[in-house]
DOMARKOL-153799 format. One record per residue (C-alpha): residue in three letters; x, y, z. Coordinates in Angstrom, 3 decimals, padded with zeros to 6 digits. Each point is the difference from the previous one (the first is absolute). Example, Ala and Ser with C-alpha at 12.3 -4.5 7.8 and 13.67 -1.06 7.14 Angstrom:
! DOMARKOL-153799
+------+----------+----------+----------+
: code :        x :        y :        z :
+------+----------+----------+----------+
:  ALA :  012.300 : -004.500 :  007.800 :
:  SER :  001.370 :  003.440 : -000.660 :
+------+----------+----------+----------+
! end
This chain:
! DOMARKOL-153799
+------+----------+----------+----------+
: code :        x :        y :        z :
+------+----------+----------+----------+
:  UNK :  000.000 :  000.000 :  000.000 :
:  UNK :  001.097 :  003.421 : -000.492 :
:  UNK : -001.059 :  003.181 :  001.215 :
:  UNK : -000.509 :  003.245 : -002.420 :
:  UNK :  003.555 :  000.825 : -000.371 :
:  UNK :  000.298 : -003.344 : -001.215 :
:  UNK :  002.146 : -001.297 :  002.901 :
:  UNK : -000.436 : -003.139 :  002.263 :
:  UNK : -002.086 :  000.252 :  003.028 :
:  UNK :  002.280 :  000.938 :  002.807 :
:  UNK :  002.297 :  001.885 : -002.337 :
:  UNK : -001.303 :  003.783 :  000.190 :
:  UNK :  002.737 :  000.415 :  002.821 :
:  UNK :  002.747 : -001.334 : -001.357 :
:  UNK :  002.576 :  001.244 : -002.636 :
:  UNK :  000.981 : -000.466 : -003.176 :
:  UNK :  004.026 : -000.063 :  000.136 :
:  UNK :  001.940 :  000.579 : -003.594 :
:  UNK :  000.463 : -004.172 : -000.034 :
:  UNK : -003.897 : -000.161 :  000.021 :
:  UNK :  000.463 : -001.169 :  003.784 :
:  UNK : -002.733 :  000.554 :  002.365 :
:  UNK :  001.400 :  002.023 :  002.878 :
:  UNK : -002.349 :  001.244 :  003.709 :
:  UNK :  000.293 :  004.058 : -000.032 :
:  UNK :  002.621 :  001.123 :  002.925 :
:  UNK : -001.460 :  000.966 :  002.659 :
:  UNK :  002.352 :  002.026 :  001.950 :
:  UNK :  000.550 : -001.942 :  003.092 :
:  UNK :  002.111 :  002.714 :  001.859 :
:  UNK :  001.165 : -000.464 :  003.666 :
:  UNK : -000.589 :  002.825 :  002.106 :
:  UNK :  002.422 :  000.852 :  002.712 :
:  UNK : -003.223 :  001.574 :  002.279 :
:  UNK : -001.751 : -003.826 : -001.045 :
:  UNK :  002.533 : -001.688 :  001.383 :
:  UNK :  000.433 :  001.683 :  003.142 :
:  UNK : -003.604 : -000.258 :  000.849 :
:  UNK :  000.105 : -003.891 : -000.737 :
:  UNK :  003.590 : -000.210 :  001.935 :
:  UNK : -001.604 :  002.128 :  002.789 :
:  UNK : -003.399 : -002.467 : -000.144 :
:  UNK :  001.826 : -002.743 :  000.031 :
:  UNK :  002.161 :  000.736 :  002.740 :
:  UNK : -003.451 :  001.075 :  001.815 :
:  UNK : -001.379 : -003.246 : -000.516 :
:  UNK :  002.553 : -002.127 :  001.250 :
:  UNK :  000.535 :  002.001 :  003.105 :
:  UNK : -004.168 : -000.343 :  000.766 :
:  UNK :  000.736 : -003.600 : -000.676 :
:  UNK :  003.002 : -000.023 :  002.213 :
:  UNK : -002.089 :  001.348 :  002.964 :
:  UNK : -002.645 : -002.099 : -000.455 :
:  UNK :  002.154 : -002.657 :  000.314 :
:  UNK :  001.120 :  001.032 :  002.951 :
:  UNK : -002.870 :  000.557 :  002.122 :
:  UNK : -001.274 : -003.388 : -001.098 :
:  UNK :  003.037 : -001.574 :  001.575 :
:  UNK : -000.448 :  001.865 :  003.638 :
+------+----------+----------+----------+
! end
């Protein structure tokens, strides 16, 4: 089946390389200094709540 463009279903995100490969558009996956420090800083968070809880459980 093809759609209007007369491309397979599935294909109207993909792209059409020089070769005639299909290649998935780029999506800019970027790493944000400020994204990582909140995850560091939530992740640290977490295992010190975890930590505690551990804790009190025991006495």
């Amino acid at each position: 089946m093809t759609n209007a463009a007369g491309n397979g279903i599935g294909s109207a995100n993909s792209v059409k390389t020089a070769a005639g490969e299909a290649k998935l558009p780029q999506t800019g996956a970027k790493e944000s200094p400020a994204a990582v420090a909140a995850g560091l800083i939530a992740l640290g968070m977490s295992a010190a709540l975890g930590l505690a809880s551990l804790r009190k459980k025991r006495h």
